[in-house]
N, C-alpha and C positions, 0 to 999 in steps of 0.2 A: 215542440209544444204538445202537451197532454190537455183533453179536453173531454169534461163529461157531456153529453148531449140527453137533454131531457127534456128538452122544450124545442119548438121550431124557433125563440131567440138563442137559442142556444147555437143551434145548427146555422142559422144566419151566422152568428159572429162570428163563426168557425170561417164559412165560407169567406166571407171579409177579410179576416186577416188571411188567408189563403192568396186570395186576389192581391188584397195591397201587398203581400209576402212578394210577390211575382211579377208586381210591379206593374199590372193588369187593370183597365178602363173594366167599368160595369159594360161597357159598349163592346169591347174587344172579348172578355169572356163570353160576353150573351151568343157572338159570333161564332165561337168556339165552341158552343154547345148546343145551337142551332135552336135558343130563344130567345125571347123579346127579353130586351134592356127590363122593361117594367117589371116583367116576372123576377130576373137576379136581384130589383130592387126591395120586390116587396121578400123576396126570401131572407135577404141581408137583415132587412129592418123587423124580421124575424114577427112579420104577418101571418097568422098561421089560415090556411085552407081548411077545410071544414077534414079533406082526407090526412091533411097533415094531424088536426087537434085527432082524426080516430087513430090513425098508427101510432102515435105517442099512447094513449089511454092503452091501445090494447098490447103494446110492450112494457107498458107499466103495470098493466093485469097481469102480466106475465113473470113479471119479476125479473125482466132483462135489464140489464145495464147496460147501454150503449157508450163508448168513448172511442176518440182520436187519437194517431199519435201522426202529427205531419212533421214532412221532413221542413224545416227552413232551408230557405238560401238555393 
């Protein structure tokens, strides 16, 4: 899967299909990355944090393009 990232929904649904990819609980990742459940939720449902909305603005001032490429399976 290729995926342009340009918004923290964007980054969320990445991480989602990631997780569901692998077959992964929000509860089992959160554990895995040593946060709360709630944080993987609100990042999925691509809630942005006030330092998420400035790194997006200032890689868009930038003229960065950010993308993905995950492996499946």
């Amino acid at each position: 899967m290729r995926a342009n990232i340009t918004s923290p929904s964007d980054l969320g649904r990445l991480v989602r299909h990631i997780r569901q990819t692998h077959e992964l609980t929000q509860r089992d990742l959160a554990a895995r990355l040593g946060v709360s459940q709630r944080y993987l939720y609100e990042l999925e449902a691509g809630k942005p944090k006030l330092a998420d909305e400035r790194y997006f603005s200032l890689i868009r001032s930038l003229g960065i393009d950010l993308s993905a490429t995950t492996r499946d399976g």
